[in-house]
N, C-alpha and C positions, 0 to 999 in steps of 0.2 A: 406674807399675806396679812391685809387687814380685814377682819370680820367685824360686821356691823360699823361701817365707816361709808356712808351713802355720799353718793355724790349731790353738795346741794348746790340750787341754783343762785350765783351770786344776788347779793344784795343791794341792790342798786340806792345813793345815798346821792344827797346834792345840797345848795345851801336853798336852806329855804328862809320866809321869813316869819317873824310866829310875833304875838302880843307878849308881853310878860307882864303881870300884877306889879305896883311897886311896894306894895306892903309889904313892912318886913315879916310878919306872923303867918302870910299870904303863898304859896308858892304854885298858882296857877298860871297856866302859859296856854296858848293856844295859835295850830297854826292859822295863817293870814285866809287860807282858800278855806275854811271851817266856821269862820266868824258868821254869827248871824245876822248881825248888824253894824252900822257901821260906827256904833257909837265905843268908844276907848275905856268903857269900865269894866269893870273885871263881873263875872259873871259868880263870882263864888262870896265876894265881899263888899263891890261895890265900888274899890276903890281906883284909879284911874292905872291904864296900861298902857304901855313903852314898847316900840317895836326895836326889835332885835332881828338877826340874824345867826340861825343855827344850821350843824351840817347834820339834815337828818334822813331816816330813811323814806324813799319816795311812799307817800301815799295821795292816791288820785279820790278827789270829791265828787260822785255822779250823782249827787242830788239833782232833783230836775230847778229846785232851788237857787241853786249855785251858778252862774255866769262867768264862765272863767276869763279873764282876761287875755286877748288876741298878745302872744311874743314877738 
């Protein structure tokens, strides 16, 4: 018997694709469906951002802001 051993519900993860800061002193990243703009500066220093691709956990953007992209 396991006690206190809940059954959780998996965590659904995929790649997604995010900005990253290129400063080095810098270490913000943000994912691509969050952006408020579409300008490539980093929002914490100013300094310009690189897209990457990370495998992370799914998070969905319901901003009425936000126009997702048709797949």
């Amino acid at each position: 018997m396991a006690f206190g051993k809940k059954n959780q519900a998996e965590i659904k993860e995929e790649e997604t694709k995010i900005w990253v800061c290129t400063s080095d002193d810098c270490n913000c990243w943000m994912r691509d469906n969050f952006r408020t703009n579409q300008e490539n500066k980093c929002p914490m220093c100013g300094s310009p951002m690189e897209q990457e691709n990370k495998v992370l956990q799914v998070v969905e953007n319901n901003s009425l802001y936000y126009k997702q992209e048709e797949k």
